[in-house]
N, C-alpha and C positions, 0 to 999 in steps of 0.2 A: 359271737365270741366263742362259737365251740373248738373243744380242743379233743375232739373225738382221735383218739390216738397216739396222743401225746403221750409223754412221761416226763409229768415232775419229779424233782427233787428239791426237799424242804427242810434247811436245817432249823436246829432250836422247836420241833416241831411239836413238842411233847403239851406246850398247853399254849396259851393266850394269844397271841399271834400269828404266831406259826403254828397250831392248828387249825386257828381260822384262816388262817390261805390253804391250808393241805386242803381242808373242806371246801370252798369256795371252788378253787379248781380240780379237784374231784367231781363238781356237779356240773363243771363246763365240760366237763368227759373225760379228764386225762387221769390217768394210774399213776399214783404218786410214790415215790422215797422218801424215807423219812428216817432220818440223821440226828442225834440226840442222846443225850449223856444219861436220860432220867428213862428208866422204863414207863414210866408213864407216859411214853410216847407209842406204846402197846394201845391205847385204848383212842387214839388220833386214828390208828392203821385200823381197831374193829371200826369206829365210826363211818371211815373212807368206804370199808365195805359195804357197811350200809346200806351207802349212797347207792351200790352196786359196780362202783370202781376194785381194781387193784390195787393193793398196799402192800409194801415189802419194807421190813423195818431195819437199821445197823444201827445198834449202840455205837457210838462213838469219841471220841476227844477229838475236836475238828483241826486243837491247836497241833495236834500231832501227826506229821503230814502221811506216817505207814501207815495209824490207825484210817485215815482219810483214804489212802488207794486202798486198802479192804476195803469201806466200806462202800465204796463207788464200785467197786468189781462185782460184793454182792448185790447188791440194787440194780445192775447194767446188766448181772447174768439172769434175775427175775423178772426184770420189768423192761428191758432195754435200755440203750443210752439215752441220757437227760438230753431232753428238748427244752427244758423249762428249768430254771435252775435257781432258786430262793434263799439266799443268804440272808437268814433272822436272825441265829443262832446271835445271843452277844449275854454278854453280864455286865452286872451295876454293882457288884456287893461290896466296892472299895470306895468307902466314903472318908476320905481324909484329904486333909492338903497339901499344898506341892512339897512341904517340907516333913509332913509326916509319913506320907507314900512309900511304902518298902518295897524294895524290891524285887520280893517276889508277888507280889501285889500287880506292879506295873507290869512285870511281865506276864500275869497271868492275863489280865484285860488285855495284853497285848494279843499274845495267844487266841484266844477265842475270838475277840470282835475285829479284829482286824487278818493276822494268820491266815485263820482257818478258813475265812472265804475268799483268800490267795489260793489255801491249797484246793477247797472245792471249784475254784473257776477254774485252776492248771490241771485238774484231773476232768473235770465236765469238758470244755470248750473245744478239744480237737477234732471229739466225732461230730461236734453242731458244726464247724466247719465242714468238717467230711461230707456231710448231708445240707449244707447250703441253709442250717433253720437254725435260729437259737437266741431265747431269752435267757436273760441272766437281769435280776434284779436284788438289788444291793440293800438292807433295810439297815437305814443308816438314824440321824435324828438330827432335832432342832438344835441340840446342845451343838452340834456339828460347827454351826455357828456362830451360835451368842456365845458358845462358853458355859461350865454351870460348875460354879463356885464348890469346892472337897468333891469334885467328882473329876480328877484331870484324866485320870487313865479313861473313863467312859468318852470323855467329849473329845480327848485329841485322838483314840480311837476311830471315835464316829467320824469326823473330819478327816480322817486320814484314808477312812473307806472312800471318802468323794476321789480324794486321787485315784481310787485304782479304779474305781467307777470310770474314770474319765480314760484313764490308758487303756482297760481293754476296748472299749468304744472308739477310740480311736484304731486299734490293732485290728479290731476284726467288723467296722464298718461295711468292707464291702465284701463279706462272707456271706451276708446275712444273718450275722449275728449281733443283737444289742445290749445294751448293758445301759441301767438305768438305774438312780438311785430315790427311794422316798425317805423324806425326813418325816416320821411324825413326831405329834405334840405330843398330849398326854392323853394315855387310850388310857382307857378303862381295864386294864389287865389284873391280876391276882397282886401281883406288888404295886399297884399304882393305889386298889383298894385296904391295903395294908398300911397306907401312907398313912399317920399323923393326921388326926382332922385341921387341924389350923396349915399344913401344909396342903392339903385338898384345898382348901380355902383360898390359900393363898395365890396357889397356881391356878387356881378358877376365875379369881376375878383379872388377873393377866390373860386369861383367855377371852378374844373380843365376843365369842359367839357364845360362852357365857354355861359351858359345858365340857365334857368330855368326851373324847370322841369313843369309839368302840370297836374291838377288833374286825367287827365285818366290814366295815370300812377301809380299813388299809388293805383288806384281802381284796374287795372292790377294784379299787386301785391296782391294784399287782397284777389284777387277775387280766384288766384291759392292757397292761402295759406288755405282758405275756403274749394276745392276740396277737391275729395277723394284720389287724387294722394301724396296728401299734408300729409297724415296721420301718417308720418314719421318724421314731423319736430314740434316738442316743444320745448317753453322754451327759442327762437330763438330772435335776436335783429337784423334786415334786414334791413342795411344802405339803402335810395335810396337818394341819395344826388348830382348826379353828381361826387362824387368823393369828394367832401365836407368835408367829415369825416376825409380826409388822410392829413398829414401831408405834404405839399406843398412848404416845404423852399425846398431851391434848395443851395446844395453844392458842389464846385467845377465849371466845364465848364458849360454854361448854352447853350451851344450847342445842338444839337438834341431834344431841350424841346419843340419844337412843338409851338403854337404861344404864349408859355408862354415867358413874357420880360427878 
């Protein structure tokens, strides 16, 4: 899976996630970008070095498509054009329901988790064509499609990523470029540990495997979907959920369910 060469680009890079795929594919070899509204995405780029990659940093607003072509010019003029292209970047901070949702609420979740990885794919996508090579992976979620009840801007966002997931995979099939989505469950991130213990709780025992997953995990995942070996799957919606996504009544004996009650 080396990507001796490459260059990532990683939005939302600044902590949980998205620095652990910056880091992940940093150590498969590729010099990364890194796109982020928080300067603490300053310390994702010392890390990357670390490792003994390149890191080249752009504050940015993703939902703002100028801000987006800066920052894609400076990251293409330091590191080269994105080979690898990571759309994390998303927000949850609007928690209300369809009737209390303001407006500029919705359109702010609009902006970020949905927008801005339009604008990063229509400013990334034309040189991977140019050069025949190009990941693009969409970090999308479960809510995508159960739904999850005072959070409408987050879930019709995330579901709304699968569509463009799906059109540019169809658009640029035989370029050799792919476009791929993963839903995760509930990682272990800075806000997920900030959750409510009875809401940890809660979402724990809904989860079959009876844990939280952890951000080196979804970077795992991305980071093969990125490979060359990967070059066969578009278009794709890649549960990593613990088991989350399944359907979990139990009918009939609830014998042999393992330490489900």
């Amino acid at each position: 899976m080396s990507m001796a060469g490459r260059t990532a680009l990683v939005s939302g890079a600044a902590r949980g996630i998205g620095r652990a795929i910056a880091l992940r594919l940093a150590r498969e070899g590729a010099n990364v970008g890194l796109i982020d509204v928080q300067p603490a995405v300053e310390e994702t780029a010392r890390l990357v070095r670390e490792i003994g990659r390149n890191a080249c940093v752009a504050l940015a607003d993703i939902a703002d498509a100028e801000q987006v072509r800066t920052a894609v010019a400076k990251l293409t003029a330091a590191l080269g054009p994105a080979d690898l292209l990571i759309n994390n970047a998303g927000i949850v901070n609007n928690i209300a329901s369809v009737q209390k949702m303001s407006d500029e609420a919705w359109q702010k979740e609009l902006g970020v988790n949905l927008t801005g990885a339009f604008h990063l794919v229509r400013a990334c996508v034309g040189p991977m064509v140019e050069r025949g090579f190009g990941r693009i992976v969409n970090i999308s979620s479960g809510a995508a499609r159960g739904g999850l009840a005072r959070q409408v801007g987050y879930s019709s966002t995330k579901a709304a990523l699968l569509g463009l997931t799906h059109t540019v995979a169809l658009e640029f099939a035989g370029k050799g470029v792919t476009c791929n989505a993963v839903l995760p469950g509930m990682i272990e991130t800075e806000n997920v540990r900030a959750m409510p213990q009875e809401i940890r709780d809660e979402a724990m025992s809904r989860t079959p495997v009876r844990r939280f997953g952890e951000p080196a995990e979804i970077a795992a995942l991305v980071a093969f979907l990125c490979g060359d070996e990967a070059g066969y799957i578009t278009g794709a919606e890649i549960d990593i959920s613990g088991g989350g996504h399944l359907n979990t009544m139990v009918l009939g004996s609830r014998r042999g369910m393992g330490s489900h009650p």
